[in-house]
Every structure is written in C-alpha cells, then in structure tokens.
DRENTORKOL-3810 file (N, C-alpha, C; in nm, 4 decimals):
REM DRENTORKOL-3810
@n.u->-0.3013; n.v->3.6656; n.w->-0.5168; ca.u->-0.2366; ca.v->3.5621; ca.w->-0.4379; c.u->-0.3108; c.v->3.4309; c.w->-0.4548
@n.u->-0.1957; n.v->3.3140; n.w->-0.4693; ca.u->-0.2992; ca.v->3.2082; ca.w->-0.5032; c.u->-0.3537; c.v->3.1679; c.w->-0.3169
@n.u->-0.4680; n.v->3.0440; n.w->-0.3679; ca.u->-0.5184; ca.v->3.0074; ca.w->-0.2317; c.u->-0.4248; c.v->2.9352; c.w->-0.1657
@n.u->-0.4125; n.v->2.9550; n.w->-0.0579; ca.u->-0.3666; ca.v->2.8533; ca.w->0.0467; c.u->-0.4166; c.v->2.7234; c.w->0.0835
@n.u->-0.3537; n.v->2.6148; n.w->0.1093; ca.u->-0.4024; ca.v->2.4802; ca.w->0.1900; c.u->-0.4648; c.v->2.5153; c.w->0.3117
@n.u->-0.4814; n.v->2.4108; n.w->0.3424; ca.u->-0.5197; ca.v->2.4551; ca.w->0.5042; c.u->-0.4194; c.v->2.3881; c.w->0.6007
@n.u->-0.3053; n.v->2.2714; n.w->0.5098; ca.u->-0.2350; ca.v->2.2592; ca.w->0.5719; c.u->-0.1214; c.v->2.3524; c.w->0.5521
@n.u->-0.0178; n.v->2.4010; n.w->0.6521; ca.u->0.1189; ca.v->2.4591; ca.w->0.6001; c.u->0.2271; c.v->2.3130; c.w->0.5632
@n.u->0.2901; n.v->2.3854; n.w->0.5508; ca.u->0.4293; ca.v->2.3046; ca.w->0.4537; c.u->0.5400; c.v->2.2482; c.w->0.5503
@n.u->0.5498; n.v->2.1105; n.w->0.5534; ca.u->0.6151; ca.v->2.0902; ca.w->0.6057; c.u->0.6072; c.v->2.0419; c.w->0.7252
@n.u->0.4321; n.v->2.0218; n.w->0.7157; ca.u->0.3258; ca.v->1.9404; ca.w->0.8534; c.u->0.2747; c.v->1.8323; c.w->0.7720
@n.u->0.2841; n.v->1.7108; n.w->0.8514; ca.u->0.2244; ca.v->1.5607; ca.w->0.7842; c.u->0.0906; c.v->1.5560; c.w->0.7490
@n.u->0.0563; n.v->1.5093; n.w->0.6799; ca.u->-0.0932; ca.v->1.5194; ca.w->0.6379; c.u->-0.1749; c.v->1.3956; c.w->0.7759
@n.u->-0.2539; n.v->1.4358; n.w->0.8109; ca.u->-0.3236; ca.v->1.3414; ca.w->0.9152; c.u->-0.3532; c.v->1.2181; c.w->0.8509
@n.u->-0.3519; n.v->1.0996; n.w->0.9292; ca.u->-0.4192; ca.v->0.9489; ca.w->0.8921; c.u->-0.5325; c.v->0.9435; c.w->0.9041
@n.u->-0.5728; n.v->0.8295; n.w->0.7752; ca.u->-0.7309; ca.v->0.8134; ca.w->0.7567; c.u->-0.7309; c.v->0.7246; c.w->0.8981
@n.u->-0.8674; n.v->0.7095; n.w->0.9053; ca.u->-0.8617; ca.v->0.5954; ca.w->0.9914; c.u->-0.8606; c.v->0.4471; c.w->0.9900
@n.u->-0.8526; n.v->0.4188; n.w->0.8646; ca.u->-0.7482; ca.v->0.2915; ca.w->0.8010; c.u->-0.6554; c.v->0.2337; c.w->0.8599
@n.u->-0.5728; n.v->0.3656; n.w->0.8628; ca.u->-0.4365; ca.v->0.3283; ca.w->0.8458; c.u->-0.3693; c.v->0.3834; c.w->1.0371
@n.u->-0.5014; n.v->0.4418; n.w->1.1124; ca.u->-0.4097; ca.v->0.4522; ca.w->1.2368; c.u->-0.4848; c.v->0.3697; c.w->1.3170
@n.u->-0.5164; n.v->0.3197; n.w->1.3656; ca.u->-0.5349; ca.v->0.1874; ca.w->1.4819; c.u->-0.6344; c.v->0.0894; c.w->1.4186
@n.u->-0.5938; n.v->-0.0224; n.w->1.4961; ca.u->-0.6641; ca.v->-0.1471; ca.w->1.4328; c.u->-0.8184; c.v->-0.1324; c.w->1.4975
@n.u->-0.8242; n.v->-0.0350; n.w->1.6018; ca.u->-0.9305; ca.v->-0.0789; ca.w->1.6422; c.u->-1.0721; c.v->0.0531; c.w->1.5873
@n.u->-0.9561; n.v->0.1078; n.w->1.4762; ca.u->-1.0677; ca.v->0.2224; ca.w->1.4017; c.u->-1.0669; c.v->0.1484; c.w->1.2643
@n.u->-1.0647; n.v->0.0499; n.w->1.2124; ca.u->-1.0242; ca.v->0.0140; ca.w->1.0884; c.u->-1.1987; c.v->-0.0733; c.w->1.0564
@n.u->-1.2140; n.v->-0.1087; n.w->0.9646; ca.u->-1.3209; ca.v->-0.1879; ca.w->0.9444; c.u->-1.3499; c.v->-0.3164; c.w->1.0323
@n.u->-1.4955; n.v->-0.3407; n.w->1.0568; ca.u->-1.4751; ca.v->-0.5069; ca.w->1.1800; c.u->-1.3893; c.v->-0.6145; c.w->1.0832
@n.u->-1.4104; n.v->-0.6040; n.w->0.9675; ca.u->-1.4124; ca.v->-0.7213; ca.w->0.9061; c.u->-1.2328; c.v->-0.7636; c.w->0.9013
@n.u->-1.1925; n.v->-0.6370; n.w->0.8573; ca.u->-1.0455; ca.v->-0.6425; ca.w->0.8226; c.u->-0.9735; c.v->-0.6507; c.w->0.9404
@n.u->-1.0056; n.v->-0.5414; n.w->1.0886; ca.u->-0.9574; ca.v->-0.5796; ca.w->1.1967; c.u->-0.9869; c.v->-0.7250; c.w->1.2479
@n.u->-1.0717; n.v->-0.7947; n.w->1.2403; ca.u->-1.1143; ca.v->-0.9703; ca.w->1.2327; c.u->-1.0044; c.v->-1.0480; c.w->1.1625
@n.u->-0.9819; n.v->-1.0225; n.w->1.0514; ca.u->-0.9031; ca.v->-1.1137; ca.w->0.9670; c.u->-0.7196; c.v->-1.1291; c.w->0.9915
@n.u->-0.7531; n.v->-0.9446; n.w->1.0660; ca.u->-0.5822; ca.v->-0.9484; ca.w->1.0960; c.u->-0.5714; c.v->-1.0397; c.w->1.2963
@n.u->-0.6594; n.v->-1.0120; n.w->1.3254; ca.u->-0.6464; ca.v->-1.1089; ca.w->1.4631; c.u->-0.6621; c.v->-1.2331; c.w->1.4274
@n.u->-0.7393; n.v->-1.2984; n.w->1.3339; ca.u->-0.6958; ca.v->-1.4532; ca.w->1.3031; c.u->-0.5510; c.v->-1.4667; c.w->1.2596
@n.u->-0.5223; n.v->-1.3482; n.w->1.1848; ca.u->-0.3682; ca.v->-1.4278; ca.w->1.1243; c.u->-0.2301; c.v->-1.3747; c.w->1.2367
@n.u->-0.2649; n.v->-1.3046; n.w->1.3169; ca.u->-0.2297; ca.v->-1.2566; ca.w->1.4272; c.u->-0.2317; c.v->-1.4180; c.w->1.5589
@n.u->-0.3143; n.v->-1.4566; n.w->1.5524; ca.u->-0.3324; ca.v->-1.5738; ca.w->1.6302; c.u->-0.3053; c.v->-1.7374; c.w->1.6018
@n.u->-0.3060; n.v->-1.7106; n.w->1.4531; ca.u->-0.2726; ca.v->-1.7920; ca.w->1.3943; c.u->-0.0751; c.v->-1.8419; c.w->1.3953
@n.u->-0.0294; n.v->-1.7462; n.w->1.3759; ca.u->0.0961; ca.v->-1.7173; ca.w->1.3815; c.u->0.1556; c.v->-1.7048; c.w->1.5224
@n.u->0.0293; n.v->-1.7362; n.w->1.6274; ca.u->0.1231; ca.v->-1.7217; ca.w->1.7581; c.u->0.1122; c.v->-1.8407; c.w->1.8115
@n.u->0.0057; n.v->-1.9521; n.w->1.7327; ca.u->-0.0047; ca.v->-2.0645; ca.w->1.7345; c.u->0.0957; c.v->-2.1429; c.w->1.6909
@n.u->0.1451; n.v->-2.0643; n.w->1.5580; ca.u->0.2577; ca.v->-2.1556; ca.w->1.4817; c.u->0.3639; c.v->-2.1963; c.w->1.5650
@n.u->0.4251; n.v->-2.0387; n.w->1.5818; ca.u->0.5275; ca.v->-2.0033; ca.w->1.6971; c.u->0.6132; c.v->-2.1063; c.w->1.8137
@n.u->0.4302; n.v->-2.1099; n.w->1.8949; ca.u->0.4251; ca.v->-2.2079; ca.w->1.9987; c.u->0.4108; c.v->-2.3597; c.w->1.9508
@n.u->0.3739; n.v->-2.4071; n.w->1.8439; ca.u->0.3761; ca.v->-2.5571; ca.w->1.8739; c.u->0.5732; c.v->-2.5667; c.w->1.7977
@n.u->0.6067; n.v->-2.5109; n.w->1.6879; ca.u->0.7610; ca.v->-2.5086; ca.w->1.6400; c.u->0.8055; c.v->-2.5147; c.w->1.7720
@n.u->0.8064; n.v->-2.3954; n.w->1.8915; ca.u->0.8782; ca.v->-2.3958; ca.w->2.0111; c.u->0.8818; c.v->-2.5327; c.w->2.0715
@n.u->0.7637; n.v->-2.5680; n.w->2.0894; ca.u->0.6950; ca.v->-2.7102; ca.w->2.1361; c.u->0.7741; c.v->-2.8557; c.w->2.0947
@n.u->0.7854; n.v->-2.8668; n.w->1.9336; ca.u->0.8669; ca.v->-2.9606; ca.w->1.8865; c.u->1.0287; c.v->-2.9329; c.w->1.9292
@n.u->1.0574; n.v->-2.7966; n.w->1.9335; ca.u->1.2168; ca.v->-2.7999; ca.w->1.9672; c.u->1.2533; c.v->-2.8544; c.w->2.1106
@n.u->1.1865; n.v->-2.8105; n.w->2.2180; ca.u->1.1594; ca.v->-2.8197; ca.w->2.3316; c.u->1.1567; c.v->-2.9541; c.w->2.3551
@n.u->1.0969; n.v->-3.0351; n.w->2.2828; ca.u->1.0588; ca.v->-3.1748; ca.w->2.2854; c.u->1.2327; c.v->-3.2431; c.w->2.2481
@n.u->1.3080; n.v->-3.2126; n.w->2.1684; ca.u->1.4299; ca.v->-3.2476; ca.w->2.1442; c.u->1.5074; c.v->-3.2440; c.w->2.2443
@n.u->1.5229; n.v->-3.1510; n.w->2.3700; ca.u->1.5790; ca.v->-3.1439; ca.w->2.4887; c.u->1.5023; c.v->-3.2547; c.w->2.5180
@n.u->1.3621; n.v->-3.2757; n.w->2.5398; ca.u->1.3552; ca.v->-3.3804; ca.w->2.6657; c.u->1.3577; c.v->-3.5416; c.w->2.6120
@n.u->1.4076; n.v->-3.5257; n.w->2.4577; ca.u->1.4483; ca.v->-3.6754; ca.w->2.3864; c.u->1.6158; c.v->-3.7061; c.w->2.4150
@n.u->1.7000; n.v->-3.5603; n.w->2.4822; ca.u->1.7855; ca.v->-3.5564; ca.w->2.4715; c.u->1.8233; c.v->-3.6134; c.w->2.6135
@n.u->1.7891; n.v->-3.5624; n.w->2.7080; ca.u->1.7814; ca.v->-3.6176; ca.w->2.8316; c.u->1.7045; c.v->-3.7231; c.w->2.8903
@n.u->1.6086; n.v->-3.7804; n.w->2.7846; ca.u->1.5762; ca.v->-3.9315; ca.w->2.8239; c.u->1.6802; c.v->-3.9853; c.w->2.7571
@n.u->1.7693; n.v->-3.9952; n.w->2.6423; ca.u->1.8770; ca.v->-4.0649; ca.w->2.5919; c.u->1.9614; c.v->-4.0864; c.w->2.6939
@n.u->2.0006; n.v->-3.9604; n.w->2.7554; ca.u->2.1038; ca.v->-3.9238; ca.w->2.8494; c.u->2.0850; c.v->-3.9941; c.w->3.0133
@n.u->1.9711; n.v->-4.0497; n.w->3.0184; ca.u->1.9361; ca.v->-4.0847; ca.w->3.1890; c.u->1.8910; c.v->-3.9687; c.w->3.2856
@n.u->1.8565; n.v->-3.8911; n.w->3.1997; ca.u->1.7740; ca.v->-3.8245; ca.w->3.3094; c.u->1.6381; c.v->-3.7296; c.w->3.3154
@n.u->1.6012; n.v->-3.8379; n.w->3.3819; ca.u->1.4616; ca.v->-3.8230; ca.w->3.4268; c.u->1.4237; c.v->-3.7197; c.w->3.4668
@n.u->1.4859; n.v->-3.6162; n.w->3.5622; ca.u->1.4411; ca.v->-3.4998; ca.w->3.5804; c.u->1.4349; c.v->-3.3932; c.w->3.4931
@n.u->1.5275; n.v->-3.3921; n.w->3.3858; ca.u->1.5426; ca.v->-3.2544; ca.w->3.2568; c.u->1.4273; c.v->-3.3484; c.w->3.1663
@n.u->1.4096; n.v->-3.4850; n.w->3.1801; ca.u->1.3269; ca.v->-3.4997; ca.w->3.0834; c.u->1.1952; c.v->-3.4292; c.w->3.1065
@n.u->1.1880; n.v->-3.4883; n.w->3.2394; ca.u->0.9943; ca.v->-3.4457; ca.w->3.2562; c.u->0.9843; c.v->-3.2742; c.w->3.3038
@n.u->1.1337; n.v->-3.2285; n.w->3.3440; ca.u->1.0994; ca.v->-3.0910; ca.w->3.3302; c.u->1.0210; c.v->-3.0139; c.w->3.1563
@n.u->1.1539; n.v->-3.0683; n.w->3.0588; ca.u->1.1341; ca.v->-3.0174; ca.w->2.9465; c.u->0.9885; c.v->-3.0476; c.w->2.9109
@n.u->0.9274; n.v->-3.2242; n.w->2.9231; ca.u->0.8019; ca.v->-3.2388; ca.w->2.8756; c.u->0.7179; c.v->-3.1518; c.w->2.9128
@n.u->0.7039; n.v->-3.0647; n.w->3.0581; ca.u->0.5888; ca.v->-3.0416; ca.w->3.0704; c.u->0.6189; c.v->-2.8861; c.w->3.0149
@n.u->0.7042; n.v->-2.8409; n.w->2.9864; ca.u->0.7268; ca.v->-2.7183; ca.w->2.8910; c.u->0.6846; c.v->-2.7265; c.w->2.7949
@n.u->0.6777; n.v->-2.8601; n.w->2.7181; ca.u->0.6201; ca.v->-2.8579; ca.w->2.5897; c.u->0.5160; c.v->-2.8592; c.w->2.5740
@n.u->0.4260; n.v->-2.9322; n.w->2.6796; ca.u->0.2862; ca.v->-2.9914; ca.w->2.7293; c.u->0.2338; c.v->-2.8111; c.w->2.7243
@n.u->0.3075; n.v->-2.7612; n.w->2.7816; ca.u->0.2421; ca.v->-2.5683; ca.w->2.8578; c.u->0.2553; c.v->-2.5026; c.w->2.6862
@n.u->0.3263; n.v->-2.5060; n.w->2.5783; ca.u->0.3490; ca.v->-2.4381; ca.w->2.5086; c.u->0.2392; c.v->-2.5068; c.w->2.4014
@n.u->0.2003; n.v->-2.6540; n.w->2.4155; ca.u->0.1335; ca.v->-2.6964; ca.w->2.3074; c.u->-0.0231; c.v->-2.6386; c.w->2.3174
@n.u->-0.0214; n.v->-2.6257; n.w->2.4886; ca.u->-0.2155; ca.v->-2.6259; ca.w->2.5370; c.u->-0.1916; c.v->-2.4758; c.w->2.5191
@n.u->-0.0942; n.v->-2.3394; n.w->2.4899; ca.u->-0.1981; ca.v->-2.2106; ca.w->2.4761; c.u->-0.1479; c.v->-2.1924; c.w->2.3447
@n.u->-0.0649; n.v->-2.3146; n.w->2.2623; ca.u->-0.0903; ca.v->-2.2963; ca.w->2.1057; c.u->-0.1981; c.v->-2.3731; c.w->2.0307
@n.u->-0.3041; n.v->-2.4571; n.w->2.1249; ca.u->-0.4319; ca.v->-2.5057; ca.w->2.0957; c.u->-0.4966; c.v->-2.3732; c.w->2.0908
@n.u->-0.5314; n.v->-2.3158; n.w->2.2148; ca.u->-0.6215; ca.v->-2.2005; ca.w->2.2610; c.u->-0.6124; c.v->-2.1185; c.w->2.1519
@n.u->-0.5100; n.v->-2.0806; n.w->2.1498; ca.u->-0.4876; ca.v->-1.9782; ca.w->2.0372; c.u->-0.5763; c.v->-1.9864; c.w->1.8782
@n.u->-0.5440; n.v->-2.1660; n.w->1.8313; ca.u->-0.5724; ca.v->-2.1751; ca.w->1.7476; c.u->-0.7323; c.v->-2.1907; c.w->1.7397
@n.u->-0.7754; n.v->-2.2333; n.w->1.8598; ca.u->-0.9086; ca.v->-2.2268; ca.w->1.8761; c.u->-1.0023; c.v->-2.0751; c.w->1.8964
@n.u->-0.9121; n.v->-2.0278; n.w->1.9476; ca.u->-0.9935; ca.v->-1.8806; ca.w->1.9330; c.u->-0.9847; c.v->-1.8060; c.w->1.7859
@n.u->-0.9168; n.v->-1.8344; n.w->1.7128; ca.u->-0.8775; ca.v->-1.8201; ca.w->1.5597; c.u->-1.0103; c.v->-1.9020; c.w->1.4865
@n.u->-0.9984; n.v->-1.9719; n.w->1.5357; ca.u->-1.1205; ca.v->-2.0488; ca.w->1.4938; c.u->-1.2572; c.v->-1.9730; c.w->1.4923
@n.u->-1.3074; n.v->-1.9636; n.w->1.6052; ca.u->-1.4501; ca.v->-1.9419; ca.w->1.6491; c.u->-1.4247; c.v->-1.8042; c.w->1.5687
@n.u->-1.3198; n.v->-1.6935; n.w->1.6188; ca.u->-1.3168; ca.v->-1.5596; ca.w->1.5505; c.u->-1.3769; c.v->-1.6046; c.w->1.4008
@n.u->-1.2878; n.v->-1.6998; n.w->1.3112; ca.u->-1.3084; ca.v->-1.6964; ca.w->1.1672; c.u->-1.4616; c.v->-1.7470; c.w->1.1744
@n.u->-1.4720; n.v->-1.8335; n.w->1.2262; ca.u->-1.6331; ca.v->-1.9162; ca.w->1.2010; c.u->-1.7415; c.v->-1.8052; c.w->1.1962
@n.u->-1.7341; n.v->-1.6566; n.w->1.3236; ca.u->-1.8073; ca.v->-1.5733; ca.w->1.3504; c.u->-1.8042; c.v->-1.4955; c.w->1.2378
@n.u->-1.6972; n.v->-1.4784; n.w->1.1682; ca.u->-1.7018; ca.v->-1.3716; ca.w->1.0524; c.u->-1.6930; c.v->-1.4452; c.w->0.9072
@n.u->-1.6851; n.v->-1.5788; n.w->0.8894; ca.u->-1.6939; ca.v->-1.6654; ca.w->0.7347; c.u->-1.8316; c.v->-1.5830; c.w->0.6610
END
C-alpha cells in the first residue's frame, strides 16, 4: 500500500501565515500595507472634500448661506481626518524607511 498524506482528500490544505491575517504576516509588509491602506483613505476623503465643496459653491451661487456653511464645514471635517490620516501614513513610513 502506498503511503498516505496526512491530509485526506478533499480537506483544504491550511494557510501559511502569510497569507492568513495581517497581523501574523511580516512587520515590515504588514507596515507597508497600512500606509497604502491610509493612504487611500486619505485620497478618498480629500476627492469627497472637493465634491462636497461644489455643493457649497452651489449654494453660495444660489443665496444661501445656510447649505453653504453647512456643506463648508463638511468639507472642513472630511479634509482635517484626511490630513490625520495622511499624517499617520507618514510617521508609520518615516518609522519603517
């Protein structure tokens, strides 16, 4: 009889630890994917930021003052935690360059 696996047939082979959580993966590579992870949530938020800003160009055209300075300070809130973001992207990369 030939040898057997030790797995049977038709059972998944287990994950390295690569490939199942970020937080078993190497520092370096789990590092690089939270910068571009943060990076991209930065993008996100300032794009949101400029669209956002078109409503409140739209309603200062329009006379009104209240949708304007509502919308501004939406944009104002979306621009300051797409700074943060990009700043913690930062220090992360600076810590691991």
């Amino acid at each position: 009889m030939r040898g057997q696996s030790a797995m049977p047939l038709g059972q998944p082979r287990p994950m390295q630890a690569d490939h199942a959580f970020p937080t078993l993966l190497k520092p370096h590579v789990a590092s690089a994917r939270r910068v571009g992870l943060l990076r991209a949530m930065a993008d996100t938020l300032f794009i949101e930021a400029d669209r956002i800003d078109g409503f409140r160009r739209a309603c200062a055209a329009s006379g009104n003052p209240d949708g304007e300075a509502c919308w501004k300070r939406i944009a104002h809130a979306y621009r300051t935690e797409a700074d943060g973001f990009s700043k913690q992207a930062d220090q992360l990369q600076g810590r691991h360059a």
